[in-house]
Phi, psi and omega in degrees: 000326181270005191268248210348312208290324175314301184295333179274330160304298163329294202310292193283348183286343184279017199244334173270000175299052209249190183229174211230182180267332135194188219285350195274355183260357164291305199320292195288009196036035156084007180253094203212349192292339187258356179263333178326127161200159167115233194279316195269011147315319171293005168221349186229019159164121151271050184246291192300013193266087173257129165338316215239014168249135186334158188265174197222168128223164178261112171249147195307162173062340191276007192220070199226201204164083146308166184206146147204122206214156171193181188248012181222338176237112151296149160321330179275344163267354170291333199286321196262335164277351168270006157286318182294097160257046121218144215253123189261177187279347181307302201300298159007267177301329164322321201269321182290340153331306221286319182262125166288056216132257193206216180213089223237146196221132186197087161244152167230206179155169213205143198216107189267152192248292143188178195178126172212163177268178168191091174081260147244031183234090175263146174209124182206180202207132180227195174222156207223140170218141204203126155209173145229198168151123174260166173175127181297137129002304181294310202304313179315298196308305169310330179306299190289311181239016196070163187262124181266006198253144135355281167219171188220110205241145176251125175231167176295338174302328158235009159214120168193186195183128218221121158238119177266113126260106190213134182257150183236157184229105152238146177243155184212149156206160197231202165044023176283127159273145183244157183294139183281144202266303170241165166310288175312330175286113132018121112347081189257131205246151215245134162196170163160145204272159157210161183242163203232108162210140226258109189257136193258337183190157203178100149232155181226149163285139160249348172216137178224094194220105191241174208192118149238129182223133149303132166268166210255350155263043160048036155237193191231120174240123154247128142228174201187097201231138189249063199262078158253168222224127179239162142213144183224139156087109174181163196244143183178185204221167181178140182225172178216119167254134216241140157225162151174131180224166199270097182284356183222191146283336174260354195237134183247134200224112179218180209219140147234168168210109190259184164070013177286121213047052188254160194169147186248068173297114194267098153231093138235268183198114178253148174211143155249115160286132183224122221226111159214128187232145193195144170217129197223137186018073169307117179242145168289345187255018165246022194284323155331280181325174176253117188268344200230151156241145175269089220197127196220094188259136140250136172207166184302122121313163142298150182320177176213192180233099138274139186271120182238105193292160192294132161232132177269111164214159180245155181203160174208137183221139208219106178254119174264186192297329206239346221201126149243116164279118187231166175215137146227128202250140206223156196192100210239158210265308186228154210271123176208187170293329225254331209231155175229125180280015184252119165287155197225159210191123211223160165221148158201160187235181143241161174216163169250078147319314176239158161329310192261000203251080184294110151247162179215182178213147171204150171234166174222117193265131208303151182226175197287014157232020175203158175241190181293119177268134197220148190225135228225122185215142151228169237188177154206135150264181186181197172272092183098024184202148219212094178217095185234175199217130190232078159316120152234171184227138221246092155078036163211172176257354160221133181331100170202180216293303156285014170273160174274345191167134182219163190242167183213144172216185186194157194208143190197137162208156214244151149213167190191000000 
């Protein structure tokens, strides 16, 4: 029982491995769309994309960013149940405490390609990988005690698993003025990208439906239906518009909408997998028989569409002489690999201590499907040169042992 229990933890932390739009918003814990300039303006505000700002390039790999996260377990509770050779009910009950619901993993990360500026004009090309992946509280609570319940109904609602992978080639352009309502109104500045994109994999659950029932003639009944959906090699688009005006000399205030009209076309080679499994009324003096049907098919589909929803955030940001503070709040329209329909409200400050020694901090504050992120980065600048290192942390306040999950991100940008 604990080696299942192992495997199955393995299983779903191996489902989280995706990406962000890029690695420098690991520094701020994602509160980043108004700090954004240059090259990384093309995915988090094309507004900031200015004339009067230095010309940039983007080198491959060197601006990348990773994750692994989940919403329920640490290392320190992996560590005492592969110790455990008998898991007692006290132990049990610690580990179903622990999960909410269901047991849910949702992160990202980013592999920048290359990207340079020209002027209010960008163009840079990166590669993006998005997953998730659920699994309900009741199939653990049956791994532990069996079924003990009447019945059990399984939904897609908590168990399924969504993956996205795709490079994009975007262009941008800012630093548009928009016409003014008064004199007295803020200057609001306009801007916005579009990407080109190359989808390298794409999976979905499209059906989940499991059913365990005691029967009132003291048998057992399952079923368990499986529909997942694959497609590799396609072609699509996405776009974004940006505002942000400086309402103050110190305080900036900007608005995006990303993911517009984005979608993803698969016709290279789609496939289904269809997973069916039923046991109708099971007696223990059947057990010898063949009790169950099995059927596990894959076949070709026609190409398909993923859909990549609209995501909205908003930000504000305040700069002082010793410390720059920002918030931002992300509000994605609908629930995908790429996007979460639970909105999230990210903070960060930066600081100089030294001139060339930039550090920062960030949190990202927890919602019923992520937990509390906290984010840790220091850097060296100079005049045209940009190289920093960023630690994040899932529901602990340092990478250990008690964390859920930690990210590493790295950032280097050349101007001239």
């Amino acid at each position: 029982m604990k080696k299942l229990l192992i495997i199955l933890m393995l299983t779903l932390v191996s489902y989280s491995l995706f990406a962000v739009p890029t690695a420098k918003s690991f520094f701020f814990a994602d509160s980043y769309m108004l700090r954004a300039h240059g090259v990384e303006a093309n995915y988090w505000n094309p507004a900031k994309l200015s004339g009067n700002s230095p010309a940039e390039i983007w080198l491959p790999l060197l601006n990348s960013g990773i994750c692994v996260a989940n919403n329920a377990l640490d290392l320190d509770t992996y560590n005492f149940f592969v110790t455990q050779d008998t898991l007692h009910t006290e132990d049990k009950e610690k580990l179903l405490n622990k999960i909410d619901g269901s047991l849910r993993l949702d992160s990202s990360g980013n592999i920048s390609i290359f990207g340079t500026t020209m002027g209010n004009t960008a163009i840079s090309s990166s590669t993006h990988l998005y997953a998730k992946g659920g699994c309900s509280e009741q199939y653990l609570d049956i791994m532990l005690y069996g079924n003990t319940e009447d019945a059990y109904e399984f939904t897609a609602a908590d168990n399924n698993v969504s993956a996205l992978a795709y490079t994009d080639i975007s262009v941008g352009i800012g630093d548009l003025t928009l016409p003014q309502i008064s004199e007295n109104f803020p200057v609001i500045k306009a801007g916005v990208s579009a990407s080109l994109l190359a989808g390298i994999l794409s999976v979905t659950t499209e059906e989940f439906n499991g059913h365990l029932e005691n029967n009132q003639n003291e048998s057992m009944s399952v079923l368990q239906e499986i529909v997942l959906r694959r497609g590799m090699g396609g072609i699509g688009f996405k776009s974004m518009l940006g505002f942000y005006s400086e309402l103050t000399p110190y305080l900036e205030a900007g608005l995006t909408l990303d993911n517009i009209a984005g979608f993803i076309n698969w016709n290279i080679e789609n496939r289904q997998r269809n997973l069916f499994f039923a046991v109708d009324s099971l007696f223990i003096s059947n057990i010898s028989e063949d009790f169950y049907v099995y059927e596990n098919e894959s076949v070709d589909i026609d190409g398909f569409n993923t859909r990549i929803p609209p995501e909205l955030r908003l930000a504000v940001m305040y700069k002082h002489k010793y410390a720059i503070v920002s918030a931002d709040w992300v509000q994605g329209f609908k629930e995908s690999a790429a996007t979460s329909s639970i909105g999230r409200i990210s903070l960060a400050s930066s600081f100089l201590p030294l001139p060339s020694l930039p550090i920062s901090i960030g949190i990202a504050l927890p919602n019923s499907s992520s937990a509390l992120k906290l984010s840790y980065g220091i850097g060296y600048q100079s005049a045209g040169f940009d190289i920093g290192l960023a630690v994040q942390t899932y529901d602990s306040i340092i990478p250990g042992y008690k964390s859920k999950g930690v990210s590493l991100a790295t950032s280097m940008r050349i101007g001239f």
